[in-house]
N, C-alpha and C positions, 0 to 999 in steps of 0.2 A: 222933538216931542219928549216932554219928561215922563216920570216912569208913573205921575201923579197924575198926568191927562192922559195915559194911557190906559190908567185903570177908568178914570172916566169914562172914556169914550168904549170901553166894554161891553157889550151887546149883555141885557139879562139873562139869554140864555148862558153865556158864559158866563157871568156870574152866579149862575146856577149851580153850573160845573165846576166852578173854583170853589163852592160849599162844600160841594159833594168831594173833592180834593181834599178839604182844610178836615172833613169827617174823617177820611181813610190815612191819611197824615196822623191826626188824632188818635183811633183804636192804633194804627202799626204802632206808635212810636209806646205804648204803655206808661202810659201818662203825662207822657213830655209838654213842656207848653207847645202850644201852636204858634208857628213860624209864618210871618207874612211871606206872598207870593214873591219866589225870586223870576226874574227876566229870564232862565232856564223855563222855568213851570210855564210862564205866560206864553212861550213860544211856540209851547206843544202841545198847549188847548187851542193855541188860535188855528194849528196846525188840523187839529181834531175836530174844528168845528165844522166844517162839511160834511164829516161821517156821521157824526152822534148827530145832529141837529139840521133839520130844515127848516128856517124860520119859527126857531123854539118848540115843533114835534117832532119826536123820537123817530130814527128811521130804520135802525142799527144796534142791535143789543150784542155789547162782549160778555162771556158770560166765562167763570172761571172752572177747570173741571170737573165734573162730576163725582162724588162717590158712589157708590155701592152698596146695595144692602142688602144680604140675604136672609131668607126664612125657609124653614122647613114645617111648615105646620101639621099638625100629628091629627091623623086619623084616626077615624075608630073603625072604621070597616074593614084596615089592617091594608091598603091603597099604598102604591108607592109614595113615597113623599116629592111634593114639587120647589123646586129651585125657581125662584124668581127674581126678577132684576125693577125697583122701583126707584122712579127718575122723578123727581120734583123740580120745577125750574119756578122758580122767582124773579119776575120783570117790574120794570116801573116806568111811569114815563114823566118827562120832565118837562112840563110846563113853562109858558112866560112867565120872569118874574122870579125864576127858581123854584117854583112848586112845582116839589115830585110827587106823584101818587101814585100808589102800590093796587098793582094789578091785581087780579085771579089768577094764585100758581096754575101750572100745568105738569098736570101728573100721571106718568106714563107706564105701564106694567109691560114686561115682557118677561113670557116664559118661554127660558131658554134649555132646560131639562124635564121633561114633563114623564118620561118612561123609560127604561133599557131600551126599547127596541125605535125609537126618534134619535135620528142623529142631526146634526148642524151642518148644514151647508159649507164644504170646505172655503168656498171663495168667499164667504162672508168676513168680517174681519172681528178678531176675537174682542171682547167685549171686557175680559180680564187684565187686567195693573198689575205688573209685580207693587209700581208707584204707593199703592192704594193698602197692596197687604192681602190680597184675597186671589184663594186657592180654588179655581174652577172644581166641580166636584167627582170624583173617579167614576170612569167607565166601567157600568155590571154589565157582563157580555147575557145574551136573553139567556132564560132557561135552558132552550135545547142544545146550548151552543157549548153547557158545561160537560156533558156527556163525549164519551168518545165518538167521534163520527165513523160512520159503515165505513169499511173499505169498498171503493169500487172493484176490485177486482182481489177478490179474498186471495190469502196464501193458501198455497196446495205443498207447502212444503210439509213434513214429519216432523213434531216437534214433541219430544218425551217432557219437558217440563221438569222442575223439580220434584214431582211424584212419579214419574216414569209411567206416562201415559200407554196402556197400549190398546191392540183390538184382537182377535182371532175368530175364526171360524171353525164349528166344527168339523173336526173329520171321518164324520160316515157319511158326509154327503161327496166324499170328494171324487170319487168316482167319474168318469164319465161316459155312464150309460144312458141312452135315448132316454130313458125312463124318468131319470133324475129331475126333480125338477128347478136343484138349483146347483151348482157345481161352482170351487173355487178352484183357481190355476195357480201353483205354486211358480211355475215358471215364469206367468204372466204377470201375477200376482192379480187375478182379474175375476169378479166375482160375478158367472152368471146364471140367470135367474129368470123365471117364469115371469110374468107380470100377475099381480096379486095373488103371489104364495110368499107366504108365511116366510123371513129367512131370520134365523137365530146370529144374530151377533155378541159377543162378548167382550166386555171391559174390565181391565182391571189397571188398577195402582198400586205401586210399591208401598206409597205408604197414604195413610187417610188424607184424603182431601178437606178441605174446610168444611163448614155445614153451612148445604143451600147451595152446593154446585147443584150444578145441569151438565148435560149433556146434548148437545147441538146436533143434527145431522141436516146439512145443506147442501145441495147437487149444483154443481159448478160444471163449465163446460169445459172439456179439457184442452183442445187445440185455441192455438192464441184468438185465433183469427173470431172465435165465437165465446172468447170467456167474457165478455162483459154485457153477453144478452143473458139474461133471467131465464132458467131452467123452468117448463109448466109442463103442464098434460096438453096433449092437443087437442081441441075442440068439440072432437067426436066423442073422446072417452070420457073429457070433462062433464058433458052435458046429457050424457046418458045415465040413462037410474042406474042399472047396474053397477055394483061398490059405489054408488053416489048418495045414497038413500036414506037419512039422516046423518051423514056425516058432515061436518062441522066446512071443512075445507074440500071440495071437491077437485080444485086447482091445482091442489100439491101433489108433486108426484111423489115424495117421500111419505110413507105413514109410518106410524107406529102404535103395534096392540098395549097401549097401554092405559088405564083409566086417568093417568095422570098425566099424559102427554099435552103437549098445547102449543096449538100451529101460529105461527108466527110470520107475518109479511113485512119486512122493514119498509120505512116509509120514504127512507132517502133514495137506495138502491133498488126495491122491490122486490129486493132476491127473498123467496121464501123458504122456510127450514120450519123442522119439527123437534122442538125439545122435553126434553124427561130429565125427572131426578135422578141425581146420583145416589142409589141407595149402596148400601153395605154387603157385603157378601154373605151369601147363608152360610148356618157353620158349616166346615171341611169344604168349603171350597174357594177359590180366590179370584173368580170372577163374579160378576152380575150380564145375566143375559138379559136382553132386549131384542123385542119381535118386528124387524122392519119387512116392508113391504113396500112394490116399485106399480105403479100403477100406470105405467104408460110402455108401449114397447120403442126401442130405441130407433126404428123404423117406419114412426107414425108420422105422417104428414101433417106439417101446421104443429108440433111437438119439438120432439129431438131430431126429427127427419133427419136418422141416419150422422148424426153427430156424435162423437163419444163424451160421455157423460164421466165425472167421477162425484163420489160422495164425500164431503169434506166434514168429520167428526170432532169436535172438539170439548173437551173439559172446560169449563166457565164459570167464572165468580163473580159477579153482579159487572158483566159487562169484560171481565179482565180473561183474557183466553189462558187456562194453566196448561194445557197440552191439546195435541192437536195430531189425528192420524187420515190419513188418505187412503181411500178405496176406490178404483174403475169399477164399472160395473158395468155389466151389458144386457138389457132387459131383451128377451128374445123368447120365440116357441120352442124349441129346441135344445137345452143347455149344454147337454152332451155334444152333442152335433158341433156347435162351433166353437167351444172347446177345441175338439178335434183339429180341425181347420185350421184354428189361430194359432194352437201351440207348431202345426206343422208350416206352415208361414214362415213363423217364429225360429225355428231351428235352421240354422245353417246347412249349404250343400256339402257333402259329405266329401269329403278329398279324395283323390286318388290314392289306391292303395299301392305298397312298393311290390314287389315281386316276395313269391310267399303265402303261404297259407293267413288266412286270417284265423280269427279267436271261435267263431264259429264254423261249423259244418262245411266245407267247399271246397272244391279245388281250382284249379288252373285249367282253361279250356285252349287250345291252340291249335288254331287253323291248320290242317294238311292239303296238301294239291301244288300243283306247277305253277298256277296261275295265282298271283297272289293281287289281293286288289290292297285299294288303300287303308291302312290301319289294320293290318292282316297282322303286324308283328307286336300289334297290342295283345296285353294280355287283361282278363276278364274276371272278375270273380264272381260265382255264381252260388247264391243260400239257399237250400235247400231242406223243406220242411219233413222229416219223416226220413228213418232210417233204411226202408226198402226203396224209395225213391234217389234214395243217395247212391248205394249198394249198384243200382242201377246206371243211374246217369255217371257213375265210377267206372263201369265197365268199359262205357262208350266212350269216354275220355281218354282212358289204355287205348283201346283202343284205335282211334285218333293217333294218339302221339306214335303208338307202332309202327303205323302205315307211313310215316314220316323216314324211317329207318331203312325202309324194304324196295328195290332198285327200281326202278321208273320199267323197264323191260322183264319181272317176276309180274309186276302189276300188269303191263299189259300181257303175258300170257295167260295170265288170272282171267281178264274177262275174255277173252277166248275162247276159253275152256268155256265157260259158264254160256256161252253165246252157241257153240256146239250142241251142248245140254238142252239149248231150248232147241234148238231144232230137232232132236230127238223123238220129244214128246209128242202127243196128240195135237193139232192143228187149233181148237178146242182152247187148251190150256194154255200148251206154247203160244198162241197169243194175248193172254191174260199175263204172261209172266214177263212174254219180252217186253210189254208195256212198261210194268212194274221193275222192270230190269231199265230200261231206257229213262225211265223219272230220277232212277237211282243216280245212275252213271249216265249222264248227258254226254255223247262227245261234242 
């Protein structure tokens, strides 16, 4: 079969498709003449003709890829703007005969950025060309996400800062008498307190802070095992009018008298705190005081129940911590009172002394007798409050150690004598004495 009756016998839909060759032949070559079919071409339309063609209808569209087109179309409402993705597709279908006719495109929108806060399915597959030229458009993380985030579990460490952050307490309350109603412990370094009295704290900086610090006060819990539960009042004291009765925050256990204070509940952690401005110091002096108050006692059920609480203060500039001091605090009826207690807790057991007088008032007491029991050969020391009470129990000490010296058979002539003596007396007395004689000297 020549190459002459092969084109014959050519079905019109392939000769449809050899047009539509001889067109794309045509535009690719940029003007070139048009080349008849080589036996190459024929081989691989006739190869093609079961795909593209069922008895001269379309069954099968190859289609080349897609470009891309982006818009950001401008708002006036001041709306983010949206990225969109628009797909036009062009089909035709080819007739007996070789008549093609051009469909109704098909045109598809997809929005693939529509917000910050809409993300894309990771397993979907990316819909961006390097091929094409086109730069997917950068990720804005939402609003709250540019701020710094809460710590879950704030620092409790001292931090002087480049101003040299610090706090103090005054000292006429330091005392601790019953009376007191709020008392700090230098030892402890622990500051306790009536619940809702009034306690003076003071701040100062080496050198001026910027304008538009605060001051933070936040109660954090101080053993590990409870620092990431949220410090409140408990139930009872919360919901009661008393110190509840217009004010703003009944929950918090920190307050402060200040008209410019303003209570604050984070929204991530829910730790809540009380902050005030950082004002300036009046002349001749170099603090600024501020009036806290603790409205829960550290022993309230459903509260602090009995958990140690500390107060965590810090200097702040729009979110940036400049310094930062820590205070224990023990909210209680009695400040004085366990003062007392904790400091004595607190202090270590006292050593054994060597032999010797110590630095106060006392001497050395040592056992006399034949019989010596266990720990007989210890020696004691004994303080003694008041000069005649010394004077005295000095005597009985000589005493003591004298009788140590004097022969076991003078001793027993000694009470002899003295046992004689009672028989002497009246019947009466001699038996009041030899009682009091036999308590003395047991044999």
């Amino acid at each position: 079969m020549s190459q002459e009756e092969a084109d014959n016998a050519t079905p019109p839909s392939v000769m449809s498709a050899g047009l539509h060759e001889k067109s794309f032949d045509r535009t690719t070559s940029q003007g070139s003449q048009s080349q008849p079919l080589s036996q190459e071409t024929f081989n691989q339309l006739w190869s093609q003709l079961g795909d593209i063609t069922d008895n001269g209808n379309l069954t099968q569209i190859a289609t080349q890829p897609l470009d891309f087109s982006f818009s950001e179309p401008p708002t006036d409402t001041g709306e983010l703007h949206e990225n969109r993705i628009e797909m036009e597709l062009q089909h035709y279908q080819i007739g007996p005969e070789g008549a093609i006719t051009s469909l109704a495109p098909v045109t598809s929108t997809n929005n693939v950025y529509s917000s910050p806060d809409s993300a894309m399915p990771s397993s979907a597959p990316s819909d961006y060309s390097t091929d094409h030229g086109v730069t997917p458009p950068p990720y804005t993380p939402p609003p709250n996400m540019l701020t710094n985030p809460s710590p879950t579990v704030p620092s409790s460490t001292d931090y002087t800062g480049d101003y040299l952050f610090e706090i103090s307490l005054s000292n006429s309350m330091s005392s601790s008498s019953k009376s007191a109603t709020w008392t700090y412990s230098e030892l402890l370094k622990k500051l306790y307190v009536r619940m809702g009295v009034t306690c003076p704290i003071k701040f100062k900086t080496r050198t001026q802070p910027p304008p538009g610090s605060i001051i933070r006060a936040m109660p954090v819990f101080k053993r590990p095992e409870h620092v990431k539960e949220v410090v409140k009042r408990c139930p009872n004291h919360s919901s009661a009018k008393e110190h509840n009765e217009g004010h703003p925050a009944p929950s918090h256990l920190v307050r402060c008298e200040n008209a410019l204070s303003t209570y604050v509940e984070d929204q991530t952690t829910g730790r809540q705190s009380v902050i005030v401005p950082f004002e300036n110091p009046q002349v001749g002096t170099e603090y600024i005081t501020c009036l806290y108050s603790f409205m829960c006692f550290s022993s309230c059920v459903g509260g602090l129940n009995r958990r140690p609480i500390q107060v965590i203060f810090q200097l702040e500039k729009d979110g940036t911590v400049l310094g930062r001091r820590v205070l224990e605090v023990r909210i209680c009826a009695c400040p004085g009172r366990d003062r007392k207690t904790d400091e004595r807790h607190a202090q270590p057991p006292p050593k054994p002394l060597k032999r010797g007088y110590s630095k106060t008032q006392g001497f050395q007491l040592m056992s006399v007798g034949s019989k010596r029991r266990k720990g007989d050969d210890d020696i004691y020391t004994l303080t003694v409050r008041g000069r005649e009470n010394y004077e005295i129990l000095l005597k009985i000490k000589e005493s003591l150690e004298l009788m140590s010296y004097i022969p076991q058979n003078t001793i027993n002539q000694y009470r002899a004598q003295q046992h004689r003596q009672l028989v002497a007396v009246p019947p009466s007395l001699g038996k009041k004495l030899k009682m009091e004689y036999e308590n003395v000297n047991p044999e």
